[in-house]
C-alpha positions as CSV (number, residue, x, y, z in Angstrom):
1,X,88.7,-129.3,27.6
2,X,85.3,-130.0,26.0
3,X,82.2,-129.9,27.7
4,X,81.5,-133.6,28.5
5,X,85.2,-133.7,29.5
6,X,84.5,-132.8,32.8
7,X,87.2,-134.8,34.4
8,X,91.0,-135.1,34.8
9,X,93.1,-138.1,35.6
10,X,95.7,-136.9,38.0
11,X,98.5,-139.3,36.5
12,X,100.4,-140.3,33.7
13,X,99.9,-144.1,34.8
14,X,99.2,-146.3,31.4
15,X,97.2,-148.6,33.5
16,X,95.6,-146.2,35.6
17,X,94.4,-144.8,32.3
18,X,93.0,-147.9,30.5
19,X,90.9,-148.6,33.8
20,X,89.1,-145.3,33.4
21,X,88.6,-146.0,29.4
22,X,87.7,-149.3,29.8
23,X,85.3,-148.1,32.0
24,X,84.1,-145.8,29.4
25,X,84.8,-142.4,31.3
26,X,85.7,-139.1,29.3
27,X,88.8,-137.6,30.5
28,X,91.7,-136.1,30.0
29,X,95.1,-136.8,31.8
30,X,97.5,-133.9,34.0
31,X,100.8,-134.6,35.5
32,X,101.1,-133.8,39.0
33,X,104.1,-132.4,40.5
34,X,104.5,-133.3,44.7
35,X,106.8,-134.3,46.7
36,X,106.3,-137.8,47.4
37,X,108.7,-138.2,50.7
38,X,107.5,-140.6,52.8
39,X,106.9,-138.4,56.5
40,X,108.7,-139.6,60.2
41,X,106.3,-142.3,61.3
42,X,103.8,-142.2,58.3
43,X,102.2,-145.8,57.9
44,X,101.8,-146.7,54.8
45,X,98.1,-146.9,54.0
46,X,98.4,-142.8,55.6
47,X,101.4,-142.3,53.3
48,X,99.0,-143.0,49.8
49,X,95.8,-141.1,50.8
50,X,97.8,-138.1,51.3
51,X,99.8,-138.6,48.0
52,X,96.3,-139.4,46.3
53,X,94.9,-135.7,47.9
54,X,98.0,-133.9,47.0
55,X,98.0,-135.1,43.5
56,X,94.3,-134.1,42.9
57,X,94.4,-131.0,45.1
58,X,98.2,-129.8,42.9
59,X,96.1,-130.3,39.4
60,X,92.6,-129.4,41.0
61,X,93.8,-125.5,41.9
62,X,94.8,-124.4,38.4
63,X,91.3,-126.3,37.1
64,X,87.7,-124.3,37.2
65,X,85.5,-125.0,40.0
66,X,83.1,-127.6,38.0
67,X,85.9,-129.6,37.1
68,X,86.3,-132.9,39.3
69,X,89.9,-134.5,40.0
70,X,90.8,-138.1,40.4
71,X,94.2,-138.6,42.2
72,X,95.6,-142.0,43.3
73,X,98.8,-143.7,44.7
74,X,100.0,-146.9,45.4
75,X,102.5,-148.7,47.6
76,X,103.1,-152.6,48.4
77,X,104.2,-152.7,52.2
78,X,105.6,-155.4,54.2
79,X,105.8,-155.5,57.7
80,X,104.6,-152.1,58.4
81,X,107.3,-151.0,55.9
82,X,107.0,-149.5,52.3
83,X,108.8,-151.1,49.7
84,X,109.1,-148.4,46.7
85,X,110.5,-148.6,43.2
86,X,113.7,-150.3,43.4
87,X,116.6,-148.4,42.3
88,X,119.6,-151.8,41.6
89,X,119.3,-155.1,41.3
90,X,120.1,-155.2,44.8
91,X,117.2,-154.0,46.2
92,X,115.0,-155.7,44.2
93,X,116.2,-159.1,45.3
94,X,116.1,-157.3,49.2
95,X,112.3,-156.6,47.9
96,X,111.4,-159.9,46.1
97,X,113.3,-162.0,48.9
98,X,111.1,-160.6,51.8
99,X,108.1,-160.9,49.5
100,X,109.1,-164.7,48.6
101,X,106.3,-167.3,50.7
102,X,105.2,-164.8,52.5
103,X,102.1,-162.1,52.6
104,X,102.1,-158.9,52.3
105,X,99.7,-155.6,51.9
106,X,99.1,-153.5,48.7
107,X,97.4,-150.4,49.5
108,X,95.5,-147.7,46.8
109,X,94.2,-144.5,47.4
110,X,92.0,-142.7,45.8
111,X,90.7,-138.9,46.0
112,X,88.6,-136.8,44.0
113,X,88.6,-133.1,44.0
114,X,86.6,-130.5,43.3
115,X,86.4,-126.9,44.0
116,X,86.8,-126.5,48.1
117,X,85.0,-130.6,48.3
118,X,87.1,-133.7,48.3
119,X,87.1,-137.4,49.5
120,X,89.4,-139.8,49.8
121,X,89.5,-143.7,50.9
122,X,92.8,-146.3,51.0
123,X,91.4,-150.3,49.6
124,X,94.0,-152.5,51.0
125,X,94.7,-156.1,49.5
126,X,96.5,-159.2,51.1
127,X,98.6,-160.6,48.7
128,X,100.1,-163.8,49.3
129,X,103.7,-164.7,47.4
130,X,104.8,-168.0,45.9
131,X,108.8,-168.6,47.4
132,X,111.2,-167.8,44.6
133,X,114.1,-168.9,43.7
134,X,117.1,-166.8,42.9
135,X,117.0,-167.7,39.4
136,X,113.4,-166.1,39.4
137,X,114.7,-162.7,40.9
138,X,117.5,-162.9,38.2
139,X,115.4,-163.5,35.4
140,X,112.5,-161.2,36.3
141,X,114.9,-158.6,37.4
142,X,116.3,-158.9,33.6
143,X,113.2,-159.2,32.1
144,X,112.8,-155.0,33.1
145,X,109.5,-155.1,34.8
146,X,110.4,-154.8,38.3
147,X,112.5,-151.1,37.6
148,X,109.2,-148.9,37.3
149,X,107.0,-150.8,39.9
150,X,106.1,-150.3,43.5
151,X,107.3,-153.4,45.5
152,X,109.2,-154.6,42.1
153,X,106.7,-156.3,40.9
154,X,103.7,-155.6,38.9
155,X,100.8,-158.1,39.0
156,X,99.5,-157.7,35.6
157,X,102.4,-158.6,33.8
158,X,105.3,-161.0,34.6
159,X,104.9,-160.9,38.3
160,X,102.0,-162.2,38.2
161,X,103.0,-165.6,38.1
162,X,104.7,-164.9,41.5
163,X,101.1,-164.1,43.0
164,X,100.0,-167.5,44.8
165,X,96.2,-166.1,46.4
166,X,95.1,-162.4,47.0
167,X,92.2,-161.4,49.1
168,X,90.9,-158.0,48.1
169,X,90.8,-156.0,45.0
170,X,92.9,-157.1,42.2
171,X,91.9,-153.8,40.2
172,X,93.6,-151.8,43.2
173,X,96.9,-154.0,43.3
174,X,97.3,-153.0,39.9
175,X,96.6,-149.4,41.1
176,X,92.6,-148.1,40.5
177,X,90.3,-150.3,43.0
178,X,87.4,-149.8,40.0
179,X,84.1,-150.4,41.9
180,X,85.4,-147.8,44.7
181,X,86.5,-145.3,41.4
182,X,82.9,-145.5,40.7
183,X,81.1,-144.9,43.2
184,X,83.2,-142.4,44.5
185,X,83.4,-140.6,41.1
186,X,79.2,-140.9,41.2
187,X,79.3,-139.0,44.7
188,X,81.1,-135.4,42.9
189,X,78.1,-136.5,39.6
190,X,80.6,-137.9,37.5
191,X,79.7,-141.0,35.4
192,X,81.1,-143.4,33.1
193,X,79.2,-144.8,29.5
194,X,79.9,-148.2,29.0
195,X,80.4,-149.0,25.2
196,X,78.1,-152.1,24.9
């Protein structure tokens, strides 16, 4: 890692990764390995800050002290329930039909770790959900998007036309709240060089 590298991305995530160069960081990307069970009784927006920590903290103890982690995790919950990555068809029209005219919650976590110090904060965002038809979860089922993505949809891409209204941070639905990133990533003296 060179010197100005002083920071590693805690995820393989694509968009997770054009956030942070967008936002002109330097850093260099480490898969964590954790268990990502959800606990008896965990709420959801508890279930992502300790996923975020656990990723930075599993790359952060093989790392020297003066490098700084960034972990994050996302899950779309409805109810009080989380709605993961669906695994069949079938539970993403379960998914999608819950999600259809109603509102639901997308929380993000973030940590940052470094050395023996860390911090961590969940931003949660309302999202409120056109109705769909069947023919939509059909389609948008087939069109591959909803496999990989928390809830089954993913707001950047196809989904997004299913997104009537959100209240909060888009930049977190799509799974990096960026102005939080920031600042948070300022606290442990990490910062970004926008290429103007």
């Amino acid at each position: 890692m060179t010197q100005s590298c002083r920071l590693v991305l805690a995820s393989q995530s694509p968009r997770r990764k054009q956030f942070l160069v967008d936002m002109g960081y330097d850093f260099t990307c480490l898969s964590p390995d954790i268990d990502e069970s959800v606990m008896a009784n965990e709420s959801p927006a508890s279930y992502v800050e300790r996923l975020a920590v656990e990723k930075a903290r599993c790359i952060a103890i093989n790392q020297e002290q003066n490098i700084t982690v960034l972990g994050s995790d996302t899950c779309v919950a409805f109810d009080g329930h989380i709605l993961g990555k669906p695994e069949s068809f079938a539970q993403c029209q379960e998914y999608l039909s819950m999600l259809s005219g109603n509102e639901h919650l997308v929380h993000t976590a973030i940590a940052v770790v470094k050395g023996t110090l860390s911090k961590s904060l969940v931003v949660s965002t309302k999202v409120q959900f056109d109705t769909l038809t069947e023919q939509d979860i059909v389609q948008y089922w087939q069109s591959g998007e909803p496999q990989d993505k928390a809830g089954a949809y993913g707001i950047q891409g196809i989904g997004g036309q299913f997104v009537k209204s959100i209240i909060g941070s888009y930049s977190a639905v799509v799974g990096l709240p960026l102005v939080e990133t920031k600042h948070l990533l300022a606290e442990f003296g990490v910062h970004h060089h926008l290429n103007v």
